[in-house]
C-alpha positions as CSV (number, residue, x, y, z in Angstrom):
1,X,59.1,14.5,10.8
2,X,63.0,13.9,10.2
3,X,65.1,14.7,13.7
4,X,68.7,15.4,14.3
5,X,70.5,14.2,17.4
6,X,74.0,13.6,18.4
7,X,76.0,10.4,19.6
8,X,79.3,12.0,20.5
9,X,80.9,13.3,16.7
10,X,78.6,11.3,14.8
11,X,75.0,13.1,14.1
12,X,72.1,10.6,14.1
13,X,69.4,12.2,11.5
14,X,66.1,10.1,11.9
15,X,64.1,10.6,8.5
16,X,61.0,9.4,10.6
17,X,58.5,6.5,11.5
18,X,56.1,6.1,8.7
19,X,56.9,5.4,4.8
20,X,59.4,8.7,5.1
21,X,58.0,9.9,1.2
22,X,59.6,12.8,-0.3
23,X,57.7,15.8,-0.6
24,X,58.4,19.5,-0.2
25,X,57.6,19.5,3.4
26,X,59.9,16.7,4.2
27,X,62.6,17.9,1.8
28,X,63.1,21.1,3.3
29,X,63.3,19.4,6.6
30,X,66.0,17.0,5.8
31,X,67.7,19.4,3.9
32,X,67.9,22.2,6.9
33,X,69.0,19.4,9.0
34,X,71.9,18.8,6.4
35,X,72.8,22.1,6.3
36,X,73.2,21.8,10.3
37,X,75.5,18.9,10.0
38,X,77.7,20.4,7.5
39,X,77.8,24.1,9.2
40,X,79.2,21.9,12.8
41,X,83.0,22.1,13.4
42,X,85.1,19.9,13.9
43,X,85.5,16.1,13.7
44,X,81.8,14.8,12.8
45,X,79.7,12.1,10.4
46,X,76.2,11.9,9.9
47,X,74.3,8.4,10.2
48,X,70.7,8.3,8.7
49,X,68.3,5.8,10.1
50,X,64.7,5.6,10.1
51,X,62.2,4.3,12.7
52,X,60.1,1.2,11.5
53,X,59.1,-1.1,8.7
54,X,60.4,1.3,6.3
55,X,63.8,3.6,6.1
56,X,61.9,5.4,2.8
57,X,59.5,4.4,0.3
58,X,60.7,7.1,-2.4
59,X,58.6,9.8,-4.1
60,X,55.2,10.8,-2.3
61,X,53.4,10.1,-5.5
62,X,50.2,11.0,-4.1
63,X,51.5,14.5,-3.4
64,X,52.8,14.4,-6.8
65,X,50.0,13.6,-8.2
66,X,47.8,16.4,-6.7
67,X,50.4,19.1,-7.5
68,X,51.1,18.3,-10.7
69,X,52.1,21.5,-12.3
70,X,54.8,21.6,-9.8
71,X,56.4,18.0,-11.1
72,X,59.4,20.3,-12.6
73,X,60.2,22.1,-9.7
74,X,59.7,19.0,-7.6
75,X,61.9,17.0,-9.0
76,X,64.7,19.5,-8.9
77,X,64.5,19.8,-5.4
78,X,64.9,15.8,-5.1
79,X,68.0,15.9,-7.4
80,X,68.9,19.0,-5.2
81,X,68.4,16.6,-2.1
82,X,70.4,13.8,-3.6
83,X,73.7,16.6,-5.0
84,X,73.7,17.5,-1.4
85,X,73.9,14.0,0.1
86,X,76.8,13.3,-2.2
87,X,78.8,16.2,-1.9
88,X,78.2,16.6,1.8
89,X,81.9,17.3,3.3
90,X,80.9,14.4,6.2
91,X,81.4,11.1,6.1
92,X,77.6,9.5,5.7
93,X,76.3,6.0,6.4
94,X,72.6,5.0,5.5
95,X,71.2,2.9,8.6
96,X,68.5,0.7,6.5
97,X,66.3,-1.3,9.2
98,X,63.5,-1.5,6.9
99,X,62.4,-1.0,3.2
100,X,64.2,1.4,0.9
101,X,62.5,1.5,-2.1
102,X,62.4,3.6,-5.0
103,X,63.7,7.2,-4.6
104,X,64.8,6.2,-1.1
105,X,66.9,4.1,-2.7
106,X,68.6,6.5,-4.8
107,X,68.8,8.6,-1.3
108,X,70.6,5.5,0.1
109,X,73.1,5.4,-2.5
110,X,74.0,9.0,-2.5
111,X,75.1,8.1,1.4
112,X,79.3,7.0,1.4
113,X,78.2,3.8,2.8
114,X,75.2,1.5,3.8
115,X,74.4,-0.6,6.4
116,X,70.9,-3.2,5.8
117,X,69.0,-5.9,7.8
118,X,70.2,-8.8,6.7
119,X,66.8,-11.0,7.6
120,X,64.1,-8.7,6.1
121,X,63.4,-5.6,4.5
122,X,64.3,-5.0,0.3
123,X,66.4,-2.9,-1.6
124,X,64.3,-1.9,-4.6
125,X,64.4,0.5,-7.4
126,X,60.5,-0.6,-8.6
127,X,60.4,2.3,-11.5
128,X,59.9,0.1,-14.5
129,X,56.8,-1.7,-12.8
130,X,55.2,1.9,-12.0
131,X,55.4,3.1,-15.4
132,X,57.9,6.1,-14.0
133,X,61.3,6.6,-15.6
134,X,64.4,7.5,-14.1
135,X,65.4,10.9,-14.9
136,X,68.7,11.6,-16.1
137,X,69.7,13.1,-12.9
138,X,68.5,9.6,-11.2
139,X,70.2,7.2,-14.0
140,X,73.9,9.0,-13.4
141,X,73.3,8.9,-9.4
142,X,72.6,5.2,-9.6
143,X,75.4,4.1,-12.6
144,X,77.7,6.3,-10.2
145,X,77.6,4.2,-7.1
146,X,76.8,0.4,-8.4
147,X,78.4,-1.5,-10.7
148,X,77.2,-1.6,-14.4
149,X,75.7,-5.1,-14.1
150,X,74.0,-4.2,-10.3
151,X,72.6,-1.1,-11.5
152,X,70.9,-2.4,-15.3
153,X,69.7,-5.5,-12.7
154,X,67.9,-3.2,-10.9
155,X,67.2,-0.5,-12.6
156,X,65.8,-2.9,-15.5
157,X,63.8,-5.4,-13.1
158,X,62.8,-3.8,-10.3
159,X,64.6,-6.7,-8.3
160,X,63.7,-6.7,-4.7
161,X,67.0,-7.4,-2.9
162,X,67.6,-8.9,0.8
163,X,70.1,-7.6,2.9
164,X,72.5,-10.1,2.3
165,X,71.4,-9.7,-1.4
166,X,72.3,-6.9,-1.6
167,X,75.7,-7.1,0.8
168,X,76.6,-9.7,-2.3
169,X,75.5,-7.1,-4.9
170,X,77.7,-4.2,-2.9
171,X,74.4,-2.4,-3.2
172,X,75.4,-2.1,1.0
173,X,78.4,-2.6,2.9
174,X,76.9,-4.7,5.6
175,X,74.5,-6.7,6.3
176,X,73.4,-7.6,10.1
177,X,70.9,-8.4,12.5
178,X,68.2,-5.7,13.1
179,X,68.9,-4.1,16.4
180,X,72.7,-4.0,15.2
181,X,71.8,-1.4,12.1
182,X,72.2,1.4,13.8
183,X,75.0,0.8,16.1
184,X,76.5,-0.9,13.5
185,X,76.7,2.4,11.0
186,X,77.1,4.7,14.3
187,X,80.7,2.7,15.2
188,X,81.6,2.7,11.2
189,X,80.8,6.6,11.0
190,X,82.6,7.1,14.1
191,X,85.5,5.6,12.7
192,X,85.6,8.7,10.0
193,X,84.6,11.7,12.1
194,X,88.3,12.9,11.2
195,X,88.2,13.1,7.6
196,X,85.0,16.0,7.6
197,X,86.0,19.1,6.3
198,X,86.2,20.7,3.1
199,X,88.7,18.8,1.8
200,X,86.7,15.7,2.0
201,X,84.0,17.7,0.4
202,X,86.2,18.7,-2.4
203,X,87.2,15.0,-3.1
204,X,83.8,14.1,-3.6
205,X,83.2,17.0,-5.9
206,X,85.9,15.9,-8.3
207,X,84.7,11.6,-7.7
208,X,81.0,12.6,-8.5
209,X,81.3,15.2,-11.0
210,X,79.4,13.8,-13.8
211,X,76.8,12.6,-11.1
212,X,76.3,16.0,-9.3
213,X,76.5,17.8,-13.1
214,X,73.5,15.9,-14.2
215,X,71.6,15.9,-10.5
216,X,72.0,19.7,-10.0
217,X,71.1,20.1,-13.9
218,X,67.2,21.2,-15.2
219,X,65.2,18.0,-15.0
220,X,62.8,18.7,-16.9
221,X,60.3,17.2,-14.7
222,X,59.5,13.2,-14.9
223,X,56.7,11.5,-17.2
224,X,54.2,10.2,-14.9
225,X,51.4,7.2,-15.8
226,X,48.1,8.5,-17.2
């Protein structure tokens, strides 16, 4: 399960070791451990890392697909998970020492900045292959934080990018060896710790507000494959 720890100002929130899929259980978690970060005082940033292969591989589709009169509800508390990433009134830096694929992608991106192995591990958003469309909440959250040619590329093949791939893409801000992730996004974070507080919080507001409009909007659920 997700853990929160401390490295001086910057909070280090460990999404776990396995494939770190979204489902209530893990949502809540992650989100109570948000709400932690952004109840602190003082100066502070929030890294999130993972522990593996894989930093997250997206939706827990097998959950999903055994609750499925709760896809509506569901999916609004991912969009809700994404809003609060985005808005959060902390500087935030995704850690990615492993896979990020799908929704865990779109959690990447809702981060202020990312840091990726440059030698293995993918940036992927693989919806078109699995027969799953973006939502609309999804679609503004990724046109939001990549360029338009970047975000069609992915959104439209389901291109796997490397680190440095993606460093070229600016799908991530750096790109470096693997046991230099974390420290790496720890030393950028610390850099920031000053600018948390609600003022930071209210810039984001204003810079994402078609993104967080549409994220913390009625989904409407998400079509999955028969």
């Amino acid at each position: 399960m997700p853990q929160l720890d401390r490295d001086g100002e910057v909070f280090v929130l460990d999404l776990g070791s396995d494939e770190n899929r979204l489902n209530p259980t893990w949502i809540g978690a992650v989100m109570a451990l948000l709400d932690e970060v952004a109840a602190a005082e003082g100066p502070r940033a929030l890294v999130t890392t993972a522990t593996g292969k894989i930093w997250s591989n997206g939706i827990d589709l097998e959950w999903l697909m055994a609750h499925y009169a709760e896809v509506t509800p569901f999916i609004d508390s991912v969009h809700g998970l994404f809003a609060r990433v985005l808005s959060l009134p902390v500087p935030t830096v995704a850690a990615c020492q492993g896979h990020v694929f799908a929704a865990g992608g779109m959690l990447a991106l809702a981060h202020d900045f990312r840091v990726m192995r440059a030698d293995r591990g993918f940036f992927c958003l693989p919806e078109v292959d699995i027969d799953i469309p973006f939502t609309a909440g999804m679609s503004a959250l990724i046109v939001g934080r990549l360029t338009p040619q970047v975000a069609h590329d992915a959104m439209t093949t389901g291109r796997r990018y490397g680190g440095e791939q993606a460093l070229a893409a600016g799908i991530v801000d750096a790109a470096v060896a693997e046991d230099a992730v974390r420290s790496t996004a720890v030393e950028q974070a610390r850099a920031l710790t000053a600018k948390a507080g609600p003022t930071l919080g209210a810039i984001k507001e204003q810079l994402y507000v078609t993104q967080l409009a549409a994220l913390r909007a009625p989904s409407g659920g998400v079509s999955l494959p028969a």
